[in-house]
N, C-alpha and C positions, 0 to 999 in steps of 0.2 A: 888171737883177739879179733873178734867181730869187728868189721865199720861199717857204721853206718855215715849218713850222706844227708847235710839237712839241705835244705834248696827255699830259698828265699826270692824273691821278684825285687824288690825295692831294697833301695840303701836304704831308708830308714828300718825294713824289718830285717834286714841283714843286719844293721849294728846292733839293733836289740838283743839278738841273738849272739851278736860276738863280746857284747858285754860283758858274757855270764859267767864266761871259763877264760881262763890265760891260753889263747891260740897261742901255735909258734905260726909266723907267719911265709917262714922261709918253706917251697915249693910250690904247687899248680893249686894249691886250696890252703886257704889258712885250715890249721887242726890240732885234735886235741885228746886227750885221752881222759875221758871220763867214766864212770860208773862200768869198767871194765870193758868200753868200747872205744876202739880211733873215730873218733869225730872229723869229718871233713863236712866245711860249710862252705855252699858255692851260691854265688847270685846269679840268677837267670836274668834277670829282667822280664817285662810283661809279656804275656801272652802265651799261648799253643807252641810255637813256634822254638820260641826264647825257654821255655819250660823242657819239651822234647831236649835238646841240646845239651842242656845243661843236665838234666837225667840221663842221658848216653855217656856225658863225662863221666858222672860217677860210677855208673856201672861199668865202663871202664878203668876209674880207679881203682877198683875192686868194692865198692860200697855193696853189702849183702844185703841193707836193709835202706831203701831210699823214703825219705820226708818231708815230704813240701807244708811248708809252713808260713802263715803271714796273714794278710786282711781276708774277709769276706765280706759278699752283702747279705743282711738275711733277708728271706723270701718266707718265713713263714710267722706267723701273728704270736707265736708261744717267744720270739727271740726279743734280743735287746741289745745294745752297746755294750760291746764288754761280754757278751756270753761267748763263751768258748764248743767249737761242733770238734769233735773227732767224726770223721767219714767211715761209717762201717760199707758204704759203695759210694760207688762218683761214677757219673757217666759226661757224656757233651752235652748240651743243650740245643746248639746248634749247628748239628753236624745232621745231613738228610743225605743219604746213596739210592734212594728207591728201593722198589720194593723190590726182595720179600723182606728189607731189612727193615728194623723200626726204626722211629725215629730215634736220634742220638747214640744209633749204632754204627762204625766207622763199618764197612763189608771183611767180612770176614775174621772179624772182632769179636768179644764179646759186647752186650748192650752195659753192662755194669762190671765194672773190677773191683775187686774186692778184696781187702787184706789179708793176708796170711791166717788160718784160722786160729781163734783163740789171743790174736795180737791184742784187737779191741776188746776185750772182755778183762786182758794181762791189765790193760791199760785202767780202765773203768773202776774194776776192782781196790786199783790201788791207789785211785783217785779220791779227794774228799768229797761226800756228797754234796750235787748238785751242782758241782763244779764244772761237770762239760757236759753237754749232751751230744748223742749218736745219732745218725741217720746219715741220710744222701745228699754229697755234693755235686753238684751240676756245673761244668766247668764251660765256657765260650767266651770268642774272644772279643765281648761287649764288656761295657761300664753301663749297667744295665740302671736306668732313671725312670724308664716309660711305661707305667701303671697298665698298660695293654699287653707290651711282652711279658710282662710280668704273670701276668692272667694268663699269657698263652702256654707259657714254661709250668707255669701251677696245673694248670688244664692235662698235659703232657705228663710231667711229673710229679703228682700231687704228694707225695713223701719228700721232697725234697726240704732240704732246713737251708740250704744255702749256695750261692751262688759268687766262682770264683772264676779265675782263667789261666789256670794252670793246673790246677789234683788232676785233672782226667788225662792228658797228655804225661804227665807222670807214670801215671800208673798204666797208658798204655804203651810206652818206652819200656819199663819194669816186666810186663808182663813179656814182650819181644826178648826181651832177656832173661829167658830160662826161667820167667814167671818170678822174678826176683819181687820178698816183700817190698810193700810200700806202704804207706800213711799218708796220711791229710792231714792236719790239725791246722783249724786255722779260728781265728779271735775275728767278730764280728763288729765292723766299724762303722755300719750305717746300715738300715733297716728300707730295704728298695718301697717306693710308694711315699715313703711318709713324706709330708710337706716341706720339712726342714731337711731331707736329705742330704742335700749338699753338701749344709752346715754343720752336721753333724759328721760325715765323713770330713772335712776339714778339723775337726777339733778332737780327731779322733786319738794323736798321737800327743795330744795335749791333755788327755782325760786319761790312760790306760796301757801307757805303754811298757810298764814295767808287767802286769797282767800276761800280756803277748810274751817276754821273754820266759816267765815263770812255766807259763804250760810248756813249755819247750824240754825245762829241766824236769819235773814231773814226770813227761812222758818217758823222757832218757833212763830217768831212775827206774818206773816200773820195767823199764826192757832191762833192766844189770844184767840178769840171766838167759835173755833170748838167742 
């Protein structure tokens, strides 16, 4: 039997997640056996840092397939509260080593990591439409408000649908580990720039939070057989 590894930042998108299924709670990760996978769920806490960490636990645990999942911001004008990104790549936004590297490329890294092939297409397919959209996650470790970075990260990355701080440190943990799958999936909770910002990321877990754990189980189901 596969496990896979979900990785959460926040107690509140941690319990969202641990609502869904009866964890047994007894050892190093609450877990669970679903859709013919051991589910281990671990909380990182914020950031690069807290994210890496918590990725090297699970692929320690023996987790085959790691998922970071929880809030974003969107950064692009097609999103909204409540849309759900799957990351078909994620890179940094804020990571600069000089040149010949690009920007957002850690040196001797790749500039984009990208799912196991055919994962996101597994997933898409057996999704209802217009239910997630796909593109690139930009991960750094900002709470990004300032309509100028925003211009600059758009400038840099113009495909980008969203911006998090933690999918890229995931997935460059995963890749150090024998290129182990990973995912993104993360629920958008405030749209960077707008005027209400704030307001709306505060009222975010008031408006949608059942949404957040749903894509979680969806995604689990299309993988039964990965």
């Amino acid at each position: 039997m596969a496990t896979l590894a979900i990785i959460t930042a926040m107690d509140s998108e941690f319990e969202a997640v641990r609502k869904l299924y009866a964890f047994d709670e007894n050892g190093d990760f609450p877990h669970t056996k679903v859709y013919g996978k051991e589910i281990l769920l671990i909380k990182s806490g914020i950031g690069k840092v807290n994210a890496a960490v918590a990725a090297q636990k699970a692929c320690d645990a023996g987790a085959e397939i790691v998922m970071s999942t929880g809030l974003a911001g969107g950064i692009d004008a097609s999103l909204r509260q409540g849309d759900i990104v799957l990351a078909d790549n994620v890179c940094y936004h804020d990571v600069w080593c000089g040149e010949p590297n690009a920007r957002g490329q850690v040196q001797d890294m790749p500039l984009y990591f990208v799912p196991r092939v055919g994962m996101v297409e597994k997933i898409m397919s057996s999704t209802p439409a217009e239910y997630m959209k796909t593109g690139l996650v930009v991960t750094g470790d900002q709470f990004l408000t300032d309509a100028a970075r925003l211009q600059e990260i758009k400038k840099e990355f113009p495909a980008a649908l969203a911006v998090d701080m933690e999918s890229a440190a995931i997935a460059q943990v995963c890749f150090l580990n024998e290129r182990r799958p990973f995912l993104s999936l993360r629920i958008i909770s405030d749209v960077v720039g707008k005027k209400n910002q704030e307001e709306e990321y505060n009222s975010f877990w008031q408006n949608v939070p059942e949404k957040s754990a749903v894509m979680v189980d969806i995604v689990l189901r299309a993988l039964e057989k990965e």
